[in-house]
N, C-alpha and C positions, 0 to 999 in steps of 0.2 A: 544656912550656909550661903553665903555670897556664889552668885554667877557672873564672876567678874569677866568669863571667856568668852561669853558668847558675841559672835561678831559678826554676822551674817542673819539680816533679816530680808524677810518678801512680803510684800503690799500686793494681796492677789487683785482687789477688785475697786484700785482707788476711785476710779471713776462714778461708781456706784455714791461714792460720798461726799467726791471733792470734785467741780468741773473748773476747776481755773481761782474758785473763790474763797480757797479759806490758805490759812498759815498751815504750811506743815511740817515747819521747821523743828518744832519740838518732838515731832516723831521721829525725822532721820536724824537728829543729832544722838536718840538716844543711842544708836551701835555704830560701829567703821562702817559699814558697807550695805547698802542699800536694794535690792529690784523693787519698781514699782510698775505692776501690772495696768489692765485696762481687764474688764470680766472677759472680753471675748478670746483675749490671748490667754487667761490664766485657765478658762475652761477646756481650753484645745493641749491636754496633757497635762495637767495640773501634778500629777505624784511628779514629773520629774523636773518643775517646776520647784520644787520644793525639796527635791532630794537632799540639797545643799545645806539647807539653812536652818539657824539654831531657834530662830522667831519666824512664826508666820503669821501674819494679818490677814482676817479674815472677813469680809461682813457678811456675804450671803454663798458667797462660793464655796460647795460640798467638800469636807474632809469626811471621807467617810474610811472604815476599815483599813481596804485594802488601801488607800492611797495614805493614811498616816504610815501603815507598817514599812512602804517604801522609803521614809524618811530619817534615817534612823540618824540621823546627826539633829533631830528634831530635840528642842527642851519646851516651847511654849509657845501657843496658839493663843493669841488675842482675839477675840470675837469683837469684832467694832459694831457692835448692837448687845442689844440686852438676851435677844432669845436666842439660845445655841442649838436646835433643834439642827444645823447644818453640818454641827461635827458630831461624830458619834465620843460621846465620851467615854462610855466603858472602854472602849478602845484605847483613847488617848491614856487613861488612868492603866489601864493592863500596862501601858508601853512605858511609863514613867514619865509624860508630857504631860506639863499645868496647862489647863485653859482659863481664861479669864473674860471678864464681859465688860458690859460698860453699862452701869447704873442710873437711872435719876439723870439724864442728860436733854433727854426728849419731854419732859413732863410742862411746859410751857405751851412747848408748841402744838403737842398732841390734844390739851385740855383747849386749846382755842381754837382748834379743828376740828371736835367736838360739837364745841357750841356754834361753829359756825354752820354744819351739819345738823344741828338740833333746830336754832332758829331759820336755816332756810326752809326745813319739812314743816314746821310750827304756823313761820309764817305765810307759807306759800311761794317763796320767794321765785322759783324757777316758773310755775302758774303764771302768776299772775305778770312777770316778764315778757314770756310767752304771749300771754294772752295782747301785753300793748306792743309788741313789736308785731301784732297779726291784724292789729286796727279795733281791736275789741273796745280798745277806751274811745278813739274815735269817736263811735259807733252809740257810746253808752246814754240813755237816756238819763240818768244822776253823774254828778259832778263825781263818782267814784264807783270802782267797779268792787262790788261783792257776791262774785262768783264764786270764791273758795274760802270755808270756814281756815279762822284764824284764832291762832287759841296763844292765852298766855300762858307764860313758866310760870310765875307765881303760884303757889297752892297743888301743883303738881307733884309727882310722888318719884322723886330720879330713882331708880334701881342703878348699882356698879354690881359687875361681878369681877374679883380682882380689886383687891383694895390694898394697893400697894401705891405707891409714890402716881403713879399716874391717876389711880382711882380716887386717892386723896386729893389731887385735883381738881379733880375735872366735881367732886364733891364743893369744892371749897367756890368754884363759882356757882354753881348749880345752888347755894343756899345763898348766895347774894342775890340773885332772883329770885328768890323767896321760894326755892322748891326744897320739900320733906326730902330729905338722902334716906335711904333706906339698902343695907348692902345684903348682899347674898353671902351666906356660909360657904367656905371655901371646898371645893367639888374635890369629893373625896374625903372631907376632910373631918375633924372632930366638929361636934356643933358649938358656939360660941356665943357668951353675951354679947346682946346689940343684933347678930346674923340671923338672917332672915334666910330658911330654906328656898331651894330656886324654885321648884314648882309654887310654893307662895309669894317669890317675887315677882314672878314674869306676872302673876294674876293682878299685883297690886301697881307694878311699873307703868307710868304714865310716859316715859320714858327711860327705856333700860340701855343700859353703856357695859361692853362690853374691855376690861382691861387685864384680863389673864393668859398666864403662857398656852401656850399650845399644850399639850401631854396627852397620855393614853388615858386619862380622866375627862379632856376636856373636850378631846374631839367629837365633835358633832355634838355640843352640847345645847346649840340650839336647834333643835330638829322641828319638822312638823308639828308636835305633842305639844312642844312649849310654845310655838307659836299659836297654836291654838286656843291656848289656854291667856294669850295675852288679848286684853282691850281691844276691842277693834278700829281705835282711834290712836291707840301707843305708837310708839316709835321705837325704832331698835335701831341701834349705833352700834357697829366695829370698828375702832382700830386695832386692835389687837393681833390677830393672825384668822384666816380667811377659814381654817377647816375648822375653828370652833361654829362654823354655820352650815346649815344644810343649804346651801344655795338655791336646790331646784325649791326646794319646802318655801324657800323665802321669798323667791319669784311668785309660786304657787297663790302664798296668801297674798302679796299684794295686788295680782291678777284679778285674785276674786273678793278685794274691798274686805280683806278680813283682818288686814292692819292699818292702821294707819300712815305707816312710813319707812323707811330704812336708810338711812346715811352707813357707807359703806366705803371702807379708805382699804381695805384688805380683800384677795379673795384666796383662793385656794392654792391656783396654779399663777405664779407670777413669773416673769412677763405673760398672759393670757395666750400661748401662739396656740391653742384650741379652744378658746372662746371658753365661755361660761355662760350657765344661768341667767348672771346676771346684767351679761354684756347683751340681753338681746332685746330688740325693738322693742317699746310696745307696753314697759313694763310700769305703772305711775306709782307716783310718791314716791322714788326711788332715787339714790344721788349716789354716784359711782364716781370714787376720786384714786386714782393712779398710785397709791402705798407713799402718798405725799404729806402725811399726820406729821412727821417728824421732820419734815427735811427744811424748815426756817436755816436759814443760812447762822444762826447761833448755835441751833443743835446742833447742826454738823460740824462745825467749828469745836463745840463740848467733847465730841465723840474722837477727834482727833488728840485734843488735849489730856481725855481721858485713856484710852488707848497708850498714849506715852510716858503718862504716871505707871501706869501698869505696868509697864520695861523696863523702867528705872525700875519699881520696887522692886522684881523681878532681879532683877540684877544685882541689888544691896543682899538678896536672898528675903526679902520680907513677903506676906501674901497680902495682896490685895487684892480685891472680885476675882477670889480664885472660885470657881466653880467645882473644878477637880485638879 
């Protein structure tokens, strides 16, 4: 059944996705009437914020229970990101509200954020920086410095867990360098041709990439155990979401040379305003990037284009990336 009435939408957290740079003409034009937030004002009251409106956009700002139930002129929540972990949806689906996500948007930029994460831990690249902006090369008696082992991709064994549109990428360069793809059987899940249980991947990963939702399956799915059980030369990549990792465990081992690396674009608590793990001095092989995997000025651009398919269909009465 068409929603042809709804006429009132809110943009809680544009800023979060758009600073000036992208078209987002295709999002207001889909309804009459428009609010477009900034996170700091849509956080400072956010139910009444939203009491009004039949569409709400949302990308990381909290609808949780009680702040949907305040909304009852509400019909549908767009999550301007792929993982909804920020609305509660039994909620939403008790109340009669569709939510929807946004797909397959980010998988370019996340898979090349990846590897660029992989070859700086691989080649040293931050080291060996380091070491000539401190005079080291200067200083060297051979026309080049080889302080820090450097290892190729080729013949390497990539571990994904999450082999979805992201993990199929970040696969499909990972075997143009000539590495073995090897994925993990889905956590919690039935076992499957091809799937590799995780406690045998973490042992076999010469580099493991992590690309699965957050859930009560996944959290803390790399803990100490598995880090333990990994090479002590491997590398371990997140972009995913931050509590799939035990942070202090992962400081831990790289502390005491019992991994080889970590490229790390996610952590737990974002913005950090109590610190972590893995924000603290001291800690080597280690590369900590700001939840910047996705944010190529093309994704972001996708995620608004996408987001507005979602209103229209919405509005024709059709489902697309309905979640609930």
């Amino acid at each position: 059944m068409p929603n042809s009435d709804l006429t009132h939408g809110i943009f809680l957290d544009r800023d979060s996705i758009d600073r000036g740079d992208l078209d987002v003409d295709p999002l207001i034009g889909t309804l009459p009437q428009w609010t477009v937030l900034d996170t700091a004002q849509a956080r400072e009251g956010t139910a009444a914020h939203i009491r009004g409106a039949d569409v709400v956009v949302s990308n990381k700002v909290v609808l949780d229970a009680d702040t949907l139930a305040q909304a009852t002129q509400l019909r549908l929540v767009c999550v301007a990101a792929t993982g909804t972990n920020n609305v509660d949806l039994e909620a939403a689906a008790a109340q009669g509200v569709a939510v929807t996500n946004v797909r397959g948007y980010a998988t370019p930029a996340v898979a090349q954020h990846v590897f660029a994460l992989i070859l700086a831990l691989t080649t040293r690249l931050v080291d060996y920086r380091e070491a000539v902006l401190a005079g080291r090369w200067h200083a060297a008696d051979t026309f080049c410095l080889l302080d820090f082992p450097i290892r190729e991709l080729a013949g390497l064994t990539l571990g994904i867990v999450g082999y979805g549109d992201l993990g199929r990428g970040v696969a499909r360069i990972g075997e143009a360098f000539g590495m073995e793809t090897a994925v993990a059987q889905r956590p919690g899940g039935e076992p499957r041709p091809g799937r590799v249980p995780l406690d045998e991947l973490v042992e076999r990963a010469d580099v493991l990439s992590l690309h699965c939702p957050l859930t009560p399956e996944t959290r803390g799915l790399i803990g100490a155990r598995e880090l333990a059980r990994m090479k002590p030369d491997a590398v371990l990549i997140n972009t995913a979401r931050g509590g799939l990792v035990d942070e202090q465990a992962l400081a831990d081992a790289l502390r005491a040379g019992r991994l080889g690396g970590a490229g790390v674009d996610v952590i737990a608590e974002e913005p950090p305003r109590r610190g972590s793990p893995l924000l603290e001095p001291g800690i080597p092989n280690l590369i900590v990037t700001p939840h910047t995997a996705w944010a190529t000025r093309q994704a972001r651009q996708r995620v608004i284009d996408e987001v507005a398919a979602n209103i229209r269909a919405f509005v024709r009465g059709e489902k697309r990336n309905r979640v609930c």
